[in-house]
C-alpha positions in Angstrom: -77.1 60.9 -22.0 -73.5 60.1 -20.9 -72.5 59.2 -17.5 -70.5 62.5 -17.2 -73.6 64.1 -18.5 -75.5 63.1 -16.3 -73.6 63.4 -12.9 -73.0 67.1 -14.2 -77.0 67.3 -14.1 -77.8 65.9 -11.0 -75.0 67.8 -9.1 -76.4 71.2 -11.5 -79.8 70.4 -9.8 -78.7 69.6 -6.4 -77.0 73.3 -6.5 -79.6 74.9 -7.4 -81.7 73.6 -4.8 -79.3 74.3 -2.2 -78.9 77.7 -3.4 -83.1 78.6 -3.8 -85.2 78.7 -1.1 -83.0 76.7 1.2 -80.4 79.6 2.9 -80.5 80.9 6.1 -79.9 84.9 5.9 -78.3 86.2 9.4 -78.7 90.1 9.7 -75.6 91.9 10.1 -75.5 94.4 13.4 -74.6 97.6 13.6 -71.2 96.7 15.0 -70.7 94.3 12.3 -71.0 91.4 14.4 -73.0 88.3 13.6 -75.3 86.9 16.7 -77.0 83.5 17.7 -78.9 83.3 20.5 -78.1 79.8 22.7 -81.7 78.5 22.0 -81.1 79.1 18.0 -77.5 77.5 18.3 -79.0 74.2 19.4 -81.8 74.0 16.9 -79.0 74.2 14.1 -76.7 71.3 16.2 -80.1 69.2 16.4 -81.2 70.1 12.6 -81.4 67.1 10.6 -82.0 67.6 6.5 -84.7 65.5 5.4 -86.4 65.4 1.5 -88.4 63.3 -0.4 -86.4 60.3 -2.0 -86.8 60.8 -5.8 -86.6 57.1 -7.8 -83.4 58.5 -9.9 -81.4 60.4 -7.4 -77.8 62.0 -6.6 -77.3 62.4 -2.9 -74.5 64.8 -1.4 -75.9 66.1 1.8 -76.2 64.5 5.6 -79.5 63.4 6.2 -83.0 61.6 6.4 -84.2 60.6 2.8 -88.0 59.1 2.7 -88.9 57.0 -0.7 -93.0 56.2 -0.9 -94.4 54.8 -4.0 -97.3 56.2 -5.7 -97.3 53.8 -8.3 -95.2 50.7 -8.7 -91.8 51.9 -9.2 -89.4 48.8 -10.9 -85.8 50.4 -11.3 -84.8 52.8 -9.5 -81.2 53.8 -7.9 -80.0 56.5 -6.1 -76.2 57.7 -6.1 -74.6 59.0 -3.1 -71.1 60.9 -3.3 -69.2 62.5 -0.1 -66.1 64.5 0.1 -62.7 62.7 -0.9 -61.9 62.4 2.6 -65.2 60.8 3.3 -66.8 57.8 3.8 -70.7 56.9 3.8 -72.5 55.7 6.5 -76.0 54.4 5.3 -78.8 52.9 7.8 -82.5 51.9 6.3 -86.0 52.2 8.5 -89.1 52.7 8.3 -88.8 49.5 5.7 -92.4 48.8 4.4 -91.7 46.7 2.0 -92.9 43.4 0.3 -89.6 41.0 -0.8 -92.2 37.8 -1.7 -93.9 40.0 -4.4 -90.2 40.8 -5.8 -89.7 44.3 -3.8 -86.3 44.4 -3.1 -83.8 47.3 -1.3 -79.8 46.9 -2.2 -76.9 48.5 -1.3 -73.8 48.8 -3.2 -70.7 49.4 -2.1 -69.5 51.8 -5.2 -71.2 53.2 -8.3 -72.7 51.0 -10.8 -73.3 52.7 -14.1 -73.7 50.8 -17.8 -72.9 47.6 -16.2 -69.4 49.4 -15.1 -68.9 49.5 -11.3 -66.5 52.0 -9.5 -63.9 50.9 -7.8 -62.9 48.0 -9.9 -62.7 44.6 -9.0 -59.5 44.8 -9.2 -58.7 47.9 -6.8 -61.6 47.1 -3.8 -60.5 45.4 -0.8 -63.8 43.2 -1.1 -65.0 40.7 -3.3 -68.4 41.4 -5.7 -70.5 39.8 -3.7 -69.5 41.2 -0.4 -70.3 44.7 -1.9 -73.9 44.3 -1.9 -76.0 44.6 1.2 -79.6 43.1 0.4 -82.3 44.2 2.6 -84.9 41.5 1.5 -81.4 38.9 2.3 -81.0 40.1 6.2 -84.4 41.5 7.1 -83.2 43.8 9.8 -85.7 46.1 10.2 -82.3 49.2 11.3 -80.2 47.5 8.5 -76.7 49.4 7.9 -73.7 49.5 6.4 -70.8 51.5 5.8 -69.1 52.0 2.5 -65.1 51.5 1.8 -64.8 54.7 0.0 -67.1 58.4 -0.8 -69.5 57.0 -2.7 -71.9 54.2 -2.3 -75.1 53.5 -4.3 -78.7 52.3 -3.6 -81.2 50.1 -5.7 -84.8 49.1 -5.4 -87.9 48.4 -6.9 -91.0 48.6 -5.0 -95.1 47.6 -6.7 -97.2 48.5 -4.4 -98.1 52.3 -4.1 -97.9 53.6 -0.2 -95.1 51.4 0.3 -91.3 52.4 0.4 -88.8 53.5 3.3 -86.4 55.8 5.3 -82.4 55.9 4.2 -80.3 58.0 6.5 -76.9 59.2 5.7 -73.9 60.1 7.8 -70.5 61.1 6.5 -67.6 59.9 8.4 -63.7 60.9 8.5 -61.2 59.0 6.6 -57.8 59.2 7.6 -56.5 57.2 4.0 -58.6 58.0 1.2 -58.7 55.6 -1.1 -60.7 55.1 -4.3 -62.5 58.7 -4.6 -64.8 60.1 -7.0 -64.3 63.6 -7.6 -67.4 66.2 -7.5 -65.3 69.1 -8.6 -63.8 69.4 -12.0 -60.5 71.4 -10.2 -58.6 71.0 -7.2 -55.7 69.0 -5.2 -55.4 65.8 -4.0 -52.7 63.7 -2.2 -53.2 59.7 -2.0 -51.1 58.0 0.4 -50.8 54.0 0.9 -48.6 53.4 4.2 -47.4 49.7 4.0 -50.6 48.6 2.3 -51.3 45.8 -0.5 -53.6 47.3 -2.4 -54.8 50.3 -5.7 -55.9 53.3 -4.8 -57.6 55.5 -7.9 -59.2 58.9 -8.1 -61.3 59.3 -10.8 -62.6 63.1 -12.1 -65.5 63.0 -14.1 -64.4 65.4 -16.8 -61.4 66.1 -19.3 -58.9 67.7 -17.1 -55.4 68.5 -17.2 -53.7 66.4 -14.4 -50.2 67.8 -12.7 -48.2 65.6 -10.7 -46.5 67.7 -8.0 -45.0 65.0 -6.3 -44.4 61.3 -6.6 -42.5 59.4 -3.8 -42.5 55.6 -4.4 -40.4 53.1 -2.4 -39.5 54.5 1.1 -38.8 51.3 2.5 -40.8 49.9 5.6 -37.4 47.7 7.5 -34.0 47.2 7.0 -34.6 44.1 4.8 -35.8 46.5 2.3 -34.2 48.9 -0.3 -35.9 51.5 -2.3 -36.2 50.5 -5.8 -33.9 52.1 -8.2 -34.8 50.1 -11.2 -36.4 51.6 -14.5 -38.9 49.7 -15.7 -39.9 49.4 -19.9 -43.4 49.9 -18.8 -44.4 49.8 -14.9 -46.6 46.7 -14.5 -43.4 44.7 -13.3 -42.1 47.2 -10.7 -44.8 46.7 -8.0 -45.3 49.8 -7.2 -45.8 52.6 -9.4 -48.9 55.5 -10.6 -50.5 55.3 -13.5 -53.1 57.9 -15.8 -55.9 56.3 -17.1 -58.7 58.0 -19.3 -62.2 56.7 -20.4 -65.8 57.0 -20.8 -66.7 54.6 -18.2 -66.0 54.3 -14.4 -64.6 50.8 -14.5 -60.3 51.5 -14.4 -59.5 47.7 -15.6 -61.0 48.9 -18.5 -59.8 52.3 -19.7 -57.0 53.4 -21.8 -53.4 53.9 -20.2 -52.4 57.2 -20.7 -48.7 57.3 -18.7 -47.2 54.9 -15.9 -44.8 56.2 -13.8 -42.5 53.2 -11.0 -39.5 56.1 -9.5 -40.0 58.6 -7.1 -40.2 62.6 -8.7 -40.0 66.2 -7.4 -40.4 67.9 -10.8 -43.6 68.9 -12.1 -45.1 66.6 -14.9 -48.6 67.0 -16.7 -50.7 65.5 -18.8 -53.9 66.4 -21.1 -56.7 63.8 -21.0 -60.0 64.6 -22.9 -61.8 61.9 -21.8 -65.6 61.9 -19.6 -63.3 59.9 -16.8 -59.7 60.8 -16.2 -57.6 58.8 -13.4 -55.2 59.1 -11.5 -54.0 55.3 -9.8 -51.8 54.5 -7.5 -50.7 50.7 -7.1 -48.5 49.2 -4.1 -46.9 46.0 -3.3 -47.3 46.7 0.1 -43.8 46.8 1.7 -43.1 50.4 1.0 -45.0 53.7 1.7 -46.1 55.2 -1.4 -47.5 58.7 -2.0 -48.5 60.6 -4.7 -49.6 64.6 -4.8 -51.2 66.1 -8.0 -53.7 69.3 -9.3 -56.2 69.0 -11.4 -58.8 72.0 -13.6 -61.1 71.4 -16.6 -59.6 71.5 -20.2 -61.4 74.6 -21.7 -62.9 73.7 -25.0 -60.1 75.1 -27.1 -57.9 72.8 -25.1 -59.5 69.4 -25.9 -57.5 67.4 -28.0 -58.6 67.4 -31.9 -60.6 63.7 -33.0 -58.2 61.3 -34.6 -59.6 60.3 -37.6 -60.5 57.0 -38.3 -59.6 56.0 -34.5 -61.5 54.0 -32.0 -60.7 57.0 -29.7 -61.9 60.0 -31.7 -64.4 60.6 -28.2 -61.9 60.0 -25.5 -58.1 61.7 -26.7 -55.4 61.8 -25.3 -52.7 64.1 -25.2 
């Protein structure tokens, strides 16, 4: 099954049990008016969601999540994905563990999928290493850690059956979203990078259509500075600049370039990208604030660009 497959699944699943068994219905008054009583009000501030932790998982909801073997369990992962404008706050307990018999509990800073991890090397502001938070490593019995962007990822691998632990989740506001994973297949998004070094992507996990509705590049941060006003053949030179990607992984460094755009636009400009992964990057120098404002919706299937024949992109098409 295909990574977009599969996220589609998990996030099909996690709907559904939202949506069964799990509502609260508030009866409507004869004036019309919904009611709460005080003492009702505060059990729904104090409520805290809490589930069994499954061995393959996809986590979008604030919350306690409890993992306990019933048989050795060797490879297992759970994904965690917030809003864009989130970030992940992650804390273990409860830990119950054995590290000497080879249990171990990691945390990853990003999505690991096929040997692909998302962000890139190349567009997080930490190196590989720094990414992972071992359990077995630090042995803090409350470890946690915060992730740099809305999605984070958990492995582990317990052998013993009655063993396992607690993971709680807290999503927190951030002001400059950078590096997002999108849940929805449609929608807006604006990425801004104020006077910062650094690549900022958002990656939809299906083939969308992607509109830029605005692109301002170059506002300069002091007098020293100019915008830039050159053209480049090709953006990699011009330090700043936006870029569409499409692929079938979650890795950037590695999909194909669709379009690069390095001067600033008002006018409306689209592209087609039939791909499981369609990007949208923005890259800055750092002396300049850069901002770029697009919409996004899901090709229909009549839409999706026709297979090239004999191509090594008859799956992932551009267009």
């Amino acid at each position: 099954m295909s990574f977009a497959q599969r996220i589609k699944l998990f996030l099909c699943l996690i709907s559904l049990a939202f949506h069964v068994g799990h509502s609260r219905y508030i009866e409507d008054s004869g004036e019309g008016l919904l009611s709460l009583n005080l003492e009702q009000k505060k059990e729904t501030e104090n409520f805290i969601f809490r589930r069994p932790l499954r061995c393959l998982d996809m986590l979008t909801m604030e919350g306690q999540f409890t993992f306990v073997a019933s048989q050795p369990q060797l490879a297992c992962a759970a994904f965690l994905i917030a809003e864009p404008s989130e970030l992940l706050s992650l804390e273990l307990s409860d830990v119950n563990i054995d590290c000497s018999a080879g249990d171990f509990i990691k945390i990853f800073d990003g999505w690991v999928l096929k040997g692909e991890r998302f962000p890139s090397s190349q567009d997080h502001p930490l190196p590989l290493h720094q990414r992972y938070t071992d359990y077995c490593t630090s042995r803090v019995q409350g470890l946690a850690t915060r992730s740099s962007q809305n999605v984070a990822m958990i492995f582990f691998r317990i052998h013993s059956p009655d063993s396992g632990f607690t993971l709680a989740v807290r999503k927190l506001h951030n002001p400059f979203p950078c590096n997002i994973m999108s849940q929805s297949p449609e929608g807006t998004f604006s990425m801004v990078l104020p006077h910062q070094h650094r690549n900022c992507s958002f990656s939809v996990i299906y083939p969308v259509e992607i509109q830029l509705t605005e692109l301002s590049l170059g506002q300069a941060k002091s007098n020293d500075l100019s915008p830039q006003t050159q053209l480049w053949s090709g953006c990699a030179g011009a330090g700043d600049y936006v870029e569409l990607l499409g692929g079938n992984g979650v890795d950037t460094s590695k999909m194909y370039p669709v379009a690069d755009l390095c001067f600033s636009l008002s006018a409306l400009s689209q592209m087609k990208i039939g791909c499981d992964n369609s990007v949208v990057r923005l890259v800055s120098s750092g002396n300049y604030i850069n901002r770029v404002s697009f919409q996004y919706r899901l090709l229909e299937r009549h839409e999706l660009p026709k297979p090239r024949v004999n191509s090594l992109d008859d799956y992932c098409n551009i267009e």
